[in-house]
C-alpha positions as CSV (number, residue, x, y, z in Angstrom):
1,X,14.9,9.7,-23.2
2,X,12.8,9.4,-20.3
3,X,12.5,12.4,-18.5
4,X,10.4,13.8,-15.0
5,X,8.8,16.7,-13.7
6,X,7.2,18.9,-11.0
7,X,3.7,17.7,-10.5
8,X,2.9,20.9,-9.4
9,X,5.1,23.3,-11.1
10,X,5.3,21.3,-14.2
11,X,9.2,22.4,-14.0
12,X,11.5,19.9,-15.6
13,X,13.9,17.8,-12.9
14,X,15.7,15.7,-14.8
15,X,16.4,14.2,-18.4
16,X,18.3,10.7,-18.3
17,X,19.2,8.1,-20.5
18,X,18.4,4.1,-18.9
19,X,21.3,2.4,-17.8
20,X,22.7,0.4,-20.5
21,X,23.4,-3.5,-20.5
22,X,26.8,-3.1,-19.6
23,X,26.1,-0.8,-16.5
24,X,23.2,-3.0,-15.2
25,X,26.1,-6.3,-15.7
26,X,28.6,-4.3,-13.4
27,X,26.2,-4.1,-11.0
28,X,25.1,-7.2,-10.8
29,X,28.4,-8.4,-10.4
30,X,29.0,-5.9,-7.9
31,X,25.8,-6.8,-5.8
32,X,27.1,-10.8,-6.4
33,X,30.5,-9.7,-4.8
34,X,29.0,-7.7,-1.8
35,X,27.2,-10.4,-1.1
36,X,29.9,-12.5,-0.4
37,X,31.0,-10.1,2.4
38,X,27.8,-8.9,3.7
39,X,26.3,-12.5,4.2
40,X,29.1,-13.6,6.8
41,X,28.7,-10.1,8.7
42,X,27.1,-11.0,12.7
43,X,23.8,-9.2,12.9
44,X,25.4,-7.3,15.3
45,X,27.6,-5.9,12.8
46,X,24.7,-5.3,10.1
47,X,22.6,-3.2,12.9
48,X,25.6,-0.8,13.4
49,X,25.3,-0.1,9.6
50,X,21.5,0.5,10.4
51,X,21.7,2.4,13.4
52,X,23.9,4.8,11.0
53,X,21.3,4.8,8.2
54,X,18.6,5.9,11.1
55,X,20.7,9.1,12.2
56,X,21.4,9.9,8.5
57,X,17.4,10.4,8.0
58,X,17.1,12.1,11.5
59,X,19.5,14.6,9.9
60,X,18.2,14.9,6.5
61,X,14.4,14.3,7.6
62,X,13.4,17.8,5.7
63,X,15.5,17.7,2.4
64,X,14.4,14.2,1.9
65,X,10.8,14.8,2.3
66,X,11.0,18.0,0.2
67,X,12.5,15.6,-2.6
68,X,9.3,13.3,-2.2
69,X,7.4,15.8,-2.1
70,X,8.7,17.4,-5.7
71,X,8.9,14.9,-7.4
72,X,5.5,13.0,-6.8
73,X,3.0,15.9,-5.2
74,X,2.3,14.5,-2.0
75,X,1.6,17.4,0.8
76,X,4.8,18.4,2.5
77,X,4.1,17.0,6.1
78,X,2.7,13.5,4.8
79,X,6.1,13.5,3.1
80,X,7.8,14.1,6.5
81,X,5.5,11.4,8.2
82,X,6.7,8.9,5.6
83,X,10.5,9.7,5.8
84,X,9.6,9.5,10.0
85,X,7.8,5.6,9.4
86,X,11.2,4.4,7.3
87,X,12.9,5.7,10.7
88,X,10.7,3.7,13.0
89,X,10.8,0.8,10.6
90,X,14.3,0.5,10.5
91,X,14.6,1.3,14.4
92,X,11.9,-1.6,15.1
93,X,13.9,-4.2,13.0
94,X,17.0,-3.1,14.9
95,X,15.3,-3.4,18.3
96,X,13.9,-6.6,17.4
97,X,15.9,-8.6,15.1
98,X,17.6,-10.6,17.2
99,X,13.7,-12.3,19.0
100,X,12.5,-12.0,15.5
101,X,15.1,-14.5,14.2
102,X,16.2,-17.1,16.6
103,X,17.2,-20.6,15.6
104,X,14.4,-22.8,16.1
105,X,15.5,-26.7,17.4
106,X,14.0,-29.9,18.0
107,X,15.4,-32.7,20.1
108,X,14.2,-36.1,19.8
109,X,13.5,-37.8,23.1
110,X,16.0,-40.8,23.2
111,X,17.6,-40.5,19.6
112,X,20.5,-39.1,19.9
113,X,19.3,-36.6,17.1
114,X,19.6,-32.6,17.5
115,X,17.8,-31.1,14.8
116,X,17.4,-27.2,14.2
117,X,16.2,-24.6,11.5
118,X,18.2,-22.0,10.9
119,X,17.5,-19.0,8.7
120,X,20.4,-18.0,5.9
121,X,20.4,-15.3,3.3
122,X,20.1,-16.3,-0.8
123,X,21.7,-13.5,-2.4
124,X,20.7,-10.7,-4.5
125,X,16.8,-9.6,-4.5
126,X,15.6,-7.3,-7.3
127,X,13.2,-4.6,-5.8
128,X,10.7,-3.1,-8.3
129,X,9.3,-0.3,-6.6
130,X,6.4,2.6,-7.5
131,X,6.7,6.2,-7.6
132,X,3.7,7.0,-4.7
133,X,5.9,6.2,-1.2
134,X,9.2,6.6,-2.9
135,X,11.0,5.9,0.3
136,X,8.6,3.9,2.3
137,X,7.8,1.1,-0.2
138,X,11.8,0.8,-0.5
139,X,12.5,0.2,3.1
140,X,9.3,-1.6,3.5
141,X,11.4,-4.0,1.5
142,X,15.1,-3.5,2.0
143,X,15.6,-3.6,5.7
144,X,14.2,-7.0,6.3
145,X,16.0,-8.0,3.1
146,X,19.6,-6.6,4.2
147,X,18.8,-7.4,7.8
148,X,18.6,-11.4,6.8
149,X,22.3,-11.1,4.5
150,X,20.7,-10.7,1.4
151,X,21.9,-7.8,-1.1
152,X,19.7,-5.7,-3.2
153,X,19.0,-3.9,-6.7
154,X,16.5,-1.5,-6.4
155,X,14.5,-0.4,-9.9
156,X,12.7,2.4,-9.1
157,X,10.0,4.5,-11.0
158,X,11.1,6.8,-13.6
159,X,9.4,10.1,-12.0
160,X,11.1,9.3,-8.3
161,X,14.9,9.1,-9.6
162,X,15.7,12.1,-7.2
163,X,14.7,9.8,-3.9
164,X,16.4,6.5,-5.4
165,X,19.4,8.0,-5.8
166,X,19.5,9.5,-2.4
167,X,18.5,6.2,-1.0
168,X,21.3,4.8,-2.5
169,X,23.2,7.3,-0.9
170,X,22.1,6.8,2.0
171,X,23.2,3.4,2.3
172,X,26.7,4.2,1.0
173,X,27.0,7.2,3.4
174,X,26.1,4.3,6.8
175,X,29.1,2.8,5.6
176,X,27.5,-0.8,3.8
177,X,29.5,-2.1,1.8
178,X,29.6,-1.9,-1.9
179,X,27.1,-3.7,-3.5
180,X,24.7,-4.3,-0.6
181,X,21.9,-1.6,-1.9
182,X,22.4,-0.4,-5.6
183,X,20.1,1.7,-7.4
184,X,19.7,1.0,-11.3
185,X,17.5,3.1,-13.8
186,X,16.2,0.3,-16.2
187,X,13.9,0.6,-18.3
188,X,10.6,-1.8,-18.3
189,X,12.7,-3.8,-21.7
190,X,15.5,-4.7,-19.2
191,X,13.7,-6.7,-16.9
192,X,13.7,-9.6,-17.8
193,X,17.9,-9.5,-18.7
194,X,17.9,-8.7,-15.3
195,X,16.0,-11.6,-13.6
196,X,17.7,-14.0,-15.5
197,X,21.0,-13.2,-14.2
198,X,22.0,-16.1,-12.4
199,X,22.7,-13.0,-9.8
200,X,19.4,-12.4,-9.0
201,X,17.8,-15.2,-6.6
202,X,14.2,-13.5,-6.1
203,X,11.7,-10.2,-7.4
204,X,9.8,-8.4,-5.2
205,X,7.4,-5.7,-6.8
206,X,4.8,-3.3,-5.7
207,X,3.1,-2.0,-9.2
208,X,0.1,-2.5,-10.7
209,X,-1.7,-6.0,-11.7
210,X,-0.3,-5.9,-15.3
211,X,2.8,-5.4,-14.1
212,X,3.1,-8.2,-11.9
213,X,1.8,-10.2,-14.5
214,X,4.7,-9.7,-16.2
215,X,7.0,-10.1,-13.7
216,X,5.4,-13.1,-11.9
217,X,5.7,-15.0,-15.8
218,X,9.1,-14.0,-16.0
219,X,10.3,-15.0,-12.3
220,X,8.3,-18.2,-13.1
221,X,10.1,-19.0,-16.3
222,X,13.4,-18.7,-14.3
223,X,12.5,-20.4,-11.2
224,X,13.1,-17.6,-9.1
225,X,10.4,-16.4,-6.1
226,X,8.4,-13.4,-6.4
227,X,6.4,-11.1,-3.9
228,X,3.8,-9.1,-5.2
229,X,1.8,-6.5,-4.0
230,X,-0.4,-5.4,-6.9
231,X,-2.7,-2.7,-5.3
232,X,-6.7,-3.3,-4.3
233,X,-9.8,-1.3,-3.7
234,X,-10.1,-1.7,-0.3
235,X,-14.0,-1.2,1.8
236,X,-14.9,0.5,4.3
237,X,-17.8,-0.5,5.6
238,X,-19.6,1.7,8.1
239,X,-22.2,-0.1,10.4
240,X,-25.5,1.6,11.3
241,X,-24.1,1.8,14.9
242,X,-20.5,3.8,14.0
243,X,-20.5,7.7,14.9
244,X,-21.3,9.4,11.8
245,X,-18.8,12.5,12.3
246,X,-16.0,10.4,13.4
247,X,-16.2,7.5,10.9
248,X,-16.2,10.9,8.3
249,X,-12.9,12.1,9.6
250,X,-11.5,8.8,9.0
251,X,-13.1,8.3,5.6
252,X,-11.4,11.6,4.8
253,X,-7.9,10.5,6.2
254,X,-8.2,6.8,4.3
255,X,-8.9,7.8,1.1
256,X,-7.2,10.9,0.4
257,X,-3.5,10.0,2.1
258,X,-1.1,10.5,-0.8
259,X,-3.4,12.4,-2.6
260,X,-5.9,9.5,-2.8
261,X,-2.9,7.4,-4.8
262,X,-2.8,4.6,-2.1
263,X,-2.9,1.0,-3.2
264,X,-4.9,0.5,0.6
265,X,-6.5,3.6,0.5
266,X,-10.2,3.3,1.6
267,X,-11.7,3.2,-2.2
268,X,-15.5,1.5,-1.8
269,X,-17.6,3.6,1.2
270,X,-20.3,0.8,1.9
271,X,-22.4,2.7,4.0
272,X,-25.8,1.3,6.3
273,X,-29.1,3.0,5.0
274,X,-30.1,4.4,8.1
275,X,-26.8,6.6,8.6
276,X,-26.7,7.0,4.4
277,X,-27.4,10.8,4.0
278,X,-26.6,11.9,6.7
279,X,-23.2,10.0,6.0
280,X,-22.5,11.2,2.5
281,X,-23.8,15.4,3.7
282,X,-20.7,15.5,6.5
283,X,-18.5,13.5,4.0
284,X,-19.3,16.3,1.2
285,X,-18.8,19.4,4.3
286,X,-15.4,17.7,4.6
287,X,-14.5,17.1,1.4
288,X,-15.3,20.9,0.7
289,X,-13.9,22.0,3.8
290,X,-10.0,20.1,1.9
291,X,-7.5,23.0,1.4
292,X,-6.3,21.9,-2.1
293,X,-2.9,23.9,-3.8
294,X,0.3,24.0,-3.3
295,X,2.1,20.5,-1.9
296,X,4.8,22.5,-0.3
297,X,2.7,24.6,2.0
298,X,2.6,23.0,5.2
299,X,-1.4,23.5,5.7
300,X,-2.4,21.8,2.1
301,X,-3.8,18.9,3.0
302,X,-4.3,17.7,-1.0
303,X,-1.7,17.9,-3.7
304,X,-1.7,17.5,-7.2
305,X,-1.7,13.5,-9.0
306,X,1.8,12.8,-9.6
307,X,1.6,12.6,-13.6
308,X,-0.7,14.1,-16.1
309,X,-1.2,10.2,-17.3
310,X,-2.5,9.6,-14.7
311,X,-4.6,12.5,-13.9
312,X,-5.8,11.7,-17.7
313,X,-6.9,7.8,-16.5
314,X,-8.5,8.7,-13.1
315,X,-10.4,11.7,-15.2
316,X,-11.2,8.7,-17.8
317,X,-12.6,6.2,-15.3
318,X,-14.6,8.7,-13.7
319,X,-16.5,9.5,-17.0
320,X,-16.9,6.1,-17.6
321,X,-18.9,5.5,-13.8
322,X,-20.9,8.1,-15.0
323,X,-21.9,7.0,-19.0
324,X,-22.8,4.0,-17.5
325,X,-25.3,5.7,-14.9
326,X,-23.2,6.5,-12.0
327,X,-24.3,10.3,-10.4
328,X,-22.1,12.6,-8.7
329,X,-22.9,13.7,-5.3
330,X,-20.3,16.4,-4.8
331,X,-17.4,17.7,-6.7
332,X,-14.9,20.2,-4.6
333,X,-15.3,23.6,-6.6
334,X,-11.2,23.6,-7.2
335,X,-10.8,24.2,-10.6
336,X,-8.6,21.3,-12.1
337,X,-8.3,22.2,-15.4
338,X,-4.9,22.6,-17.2
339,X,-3.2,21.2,-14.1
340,X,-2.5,17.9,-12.7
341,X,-4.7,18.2,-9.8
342,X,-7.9,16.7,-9.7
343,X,-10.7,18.0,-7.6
344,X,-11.9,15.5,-5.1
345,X,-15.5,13.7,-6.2
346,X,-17.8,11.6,-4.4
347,X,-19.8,9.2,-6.8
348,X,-22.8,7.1,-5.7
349,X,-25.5,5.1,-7.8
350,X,-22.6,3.3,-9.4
351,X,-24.5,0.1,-11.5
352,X,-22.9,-3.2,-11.2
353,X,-23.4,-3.4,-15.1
354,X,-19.8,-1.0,-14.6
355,X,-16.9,-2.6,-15.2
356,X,-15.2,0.3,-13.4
357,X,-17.1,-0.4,-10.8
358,X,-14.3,-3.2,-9.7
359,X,-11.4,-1.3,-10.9
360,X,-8.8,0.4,-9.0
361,X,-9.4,4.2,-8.8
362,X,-6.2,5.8,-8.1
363,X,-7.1,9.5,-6.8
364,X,-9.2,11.5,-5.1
365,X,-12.6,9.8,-5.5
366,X,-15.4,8.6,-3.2
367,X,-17.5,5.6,-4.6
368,X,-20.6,5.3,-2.3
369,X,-22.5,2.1,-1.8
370,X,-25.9,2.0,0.4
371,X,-26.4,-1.4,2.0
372,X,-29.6,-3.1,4.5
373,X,-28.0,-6.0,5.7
374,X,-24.7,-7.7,6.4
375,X,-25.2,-9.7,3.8
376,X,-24.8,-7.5,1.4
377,X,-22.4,-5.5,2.7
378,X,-20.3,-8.5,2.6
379,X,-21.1,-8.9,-0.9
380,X,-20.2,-5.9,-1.9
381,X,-16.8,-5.9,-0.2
382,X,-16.0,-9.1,-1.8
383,X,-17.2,-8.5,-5.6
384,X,-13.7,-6.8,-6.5
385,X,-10.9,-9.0,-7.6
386,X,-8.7,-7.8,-5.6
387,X,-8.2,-8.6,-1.8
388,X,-5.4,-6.4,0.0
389,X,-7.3,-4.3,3.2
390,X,-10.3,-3.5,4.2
391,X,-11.8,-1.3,7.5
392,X,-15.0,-1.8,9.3
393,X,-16.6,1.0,11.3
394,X,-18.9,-0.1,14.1
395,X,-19.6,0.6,18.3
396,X,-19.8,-3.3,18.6
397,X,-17.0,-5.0,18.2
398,X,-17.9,-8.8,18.6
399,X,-19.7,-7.8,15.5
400,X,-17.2,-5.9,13.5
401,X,-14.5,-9.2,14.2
402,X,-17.5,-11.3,12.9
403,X,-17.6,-9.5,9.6
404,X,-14.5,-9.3,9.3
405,X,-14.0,-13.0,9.0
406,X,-16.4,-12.9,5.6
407,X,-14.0,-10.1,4.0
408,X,-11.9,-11.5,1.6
409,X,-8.4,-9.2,2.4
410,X,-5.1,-9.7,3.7
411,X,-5.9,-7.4,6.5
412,X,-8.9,-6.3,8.1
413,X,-8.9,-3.2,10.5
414,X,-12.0,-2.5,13.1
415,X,-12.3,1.1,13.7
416,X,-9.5,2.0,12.2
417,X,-7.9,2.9,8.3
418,X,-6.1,0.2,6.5
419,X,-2.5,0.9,7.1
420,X,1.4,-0.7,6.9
421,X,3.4,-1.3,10.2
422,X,6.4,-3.2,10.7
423,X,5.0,-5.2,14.1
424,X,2.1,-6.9,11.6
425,X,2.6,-8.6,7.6
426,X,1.7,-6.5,4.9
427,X,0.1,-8.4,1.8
428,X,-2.9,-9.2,-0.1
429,X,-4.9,-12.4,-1.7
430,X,-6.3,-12.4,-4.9
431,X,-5.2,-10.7,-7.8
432,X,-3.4,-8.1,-4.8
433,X,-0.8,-10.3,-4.9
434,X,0.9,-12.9,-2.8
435,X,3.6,-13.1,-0.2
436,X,4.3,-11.0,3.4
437,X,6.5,-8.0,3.9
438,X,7.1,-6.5,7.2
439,X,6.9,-8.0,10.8
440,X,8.6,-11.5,11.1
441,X,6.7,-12.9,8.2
442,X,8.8,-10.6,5.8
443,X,12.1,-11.3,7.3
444,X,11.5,-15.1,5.9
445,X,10.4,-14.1,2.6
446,X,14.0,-14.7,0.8
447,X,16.0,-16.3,3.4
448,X,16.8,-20.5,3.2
449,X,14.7,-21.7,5.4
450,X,17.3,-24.5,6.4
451,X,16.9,-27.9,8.0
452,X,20.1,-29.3,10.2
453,X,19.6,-32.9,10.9
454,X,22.6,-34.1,13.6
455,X,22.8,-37.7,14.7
456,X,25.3,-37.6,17.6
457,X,25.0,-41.0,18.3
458,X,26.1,-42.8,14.8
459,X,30.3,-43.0,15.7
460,X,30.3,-43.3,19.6
């Protein structure tokens, strides 16, 4: 029986049995029969049911966030912050829906043809979401989706079954109608069953790369779209020119948001010689400088890794950087043992002979590269295979956009951490996945893209 608890406490939340086959089937049918009615509603009407869901969250900003917060250890006030983005999210969509969507036509000069593209909804979208942004990385999702017509079955992490079932209220609570958002606990087995269901028209899925592997053979085999965004080590590359105390406060923020469990937090420091040391001493003054403890105290500004898994694989790639030759420059005196926290590191000397080297690190750690020229900064950013963000620090910025242009990513930000936002696409290259979320570019993700062709001339 899968079961979840308290990062922090270790206290036991919940015991619960998956949903069996039957359960899932009434929910598909369910989601198959809301769309039906949810698919013909104006958009007018859908952003009343939106405006509702915002004013909901408004009023239950704190209890949601405390439920983040317990069930995955993030530090109370980033908890807040991220309940507080799903607001402005959904409030952007509903501000902007209407430009963001318009009908696009063409007339042919002296045909008598009227052609236009319009945008239409496909029907149910299977969400398979992580544990680390609970809510955001469902609304990051859902809003567009619902916003288009579409419905949605959201599978959510084991250890966040708290927030998806209050999402799901949520939703029920703006008044959508039944089968518009449904939350289903299925286990990993059950996938499959579910994207075959001649229900489901697409997958998206933010996880790891094995997992959307899986997914991408399975939505493959049944002809059905996927987008995946499968995590990345993201560079930050500091120039010899970028101001050495403030490009630290932002190394600080970028890599340790979310307790340093951030698919684009700031993973690979690739750092000029000339500003090197004195780079990596103010780094280790601010990493030690970190009040560490208790996630539900509003001045800790690190909490504990959200499983003791993985706590155990961070703690196991680590060792492995440093069997190979890797050296640690400065480990935060918190004592991690027989907990889940784990006390943040910066590493440096890492060999390219390290396969861990161009693995994911999912935690608090600080790999450090010293570079001479752009040309092997470049290189160094690009040797991963994956290819979701990257940030470039630097007082010139003709020269940072020229980098940036070498740097294999979906995103590139100059003089500022790699982030999500609803007025620009989210999405990576590489084995980070494929496909958009957010802005306009995720609104046509799972929509029919539909041609009208109208000769008005044929039977005059």
């Amino acid at each position: 029986m899968p079961f979840a608890s308290n990062p922090f406490t270790g206290e036991s939340i919940y015991n619960k049995e998956f949903d069996s086959h039957t359960t899932i089937h009434t929910c598909l049918q369910t989601a198959e029969s809301g769309f039906k009615v949810w698919s013909n509603y104006s958009v007018e009407s859908r952003k009343h049911h939106f405006n509702k869901l915002v004013v909901l969250m408004q009023e239950q900003k704190h209890t949601l966030a405390s439920q983040i917060t317990i069930e995955m250890g993030k530090p109370i006030t980033e908890s807040i912050s991220e309940i507080e983005k799903c607001i402005a999210t959904t409030q952007w969509y509903i501000e902007h829906i209407d430009n963001l969507i318009q009908t696009h036509r063409t007339e042919f000069q002296d045909t008598g043809i009227n052609s236009f593209v319009a945008f239409e909804p496909i029907g149910t979208i299977l969400g398979i979401m992580p544990w680390n942004f609970p809510f955001w990385q469902v609304f990051r999702y859902t809003v567009p989706t619902l916003f288009m017509g579409n419905t949605t079955l959201l599978k959510h992490a084991p250890n966040v079954q708290i927030c998806a079932a209050s999402i799901e209220k949520l939703f029920q609570d703006a008044d959508f109608p039944a089968g518009v958002f449904q939350n289903i606990f299925a286990s990993t087995e059950d996938i499959e069953f579910i994207i075959a269901s001649n229900t489901i028209k697409a997958v998206t899925l933010t996880g790891s790369e094995r997992a959307g592997q899986a997914v991408a053979a399975i939505a493959g085999k049944h002809i059905k779209k996927c987008v995946l965004e499968l995590g990345g080590s993201d560079p930050f590359i500091a120039l010899a020119d970028a101001p050495i105390t403030q490009t630290v406060k932002e190394a600080i923020k970028g890599r340790l948001q979310n307790n340093g469990q951030s698919c684009i937090a700031a993973k690979r420091f690739i750092i000029h010689e000339q500003s090197y040391d004195a780079f990596l001493r103010e780094l280790s003054a601010a990493v030690a400088a970190l009040s560490v403890g208790d996630p539900m105290l509003p001045g800790t500004q690190l909490g504990p890794i959200a499983r003791e898994d993985l706590k155990e694989n961070v703690s196991q790639q680590v060792s492995q950087l440093l069997a190979s030759g890797a050296s640690v420059y400065y480990t935060h005196p918190f004592d991690d043992a027989n907990s889940n926290f784990f006390a943040p590191r910066i590493l440096e000397n890492i060999p390219v002979s390290s396969p861990i080297r161009f693995q994911e690190l999912f935690g608090p750690v600080f790999c450090c590269y010293k570079f001479s020229s752009e040309d092997e900064a470049i290189a160094i950013a690009n040797e991963t295979s994956f290819g979701l963000g990257a940030s470039i620090w630097t007082s010139n910025i003709e020269q940072g956009l020229s980098l940036a242009k070498r740097i294999e990513s979906g995103a590139v930000f100059i003089n500022d951490i790699t982030r999500s936002d609803a007025r620009v696409p989210f999405g990576g290259i590489k084995k980070s996945g494929y496909g958009r979320e957010l802005s306009s570019l995720g609104l046509l993700e799972f929509v029919n893209i539909k041609t009208y062709w109208v000769n008005e001339t044929r039977f005059k």
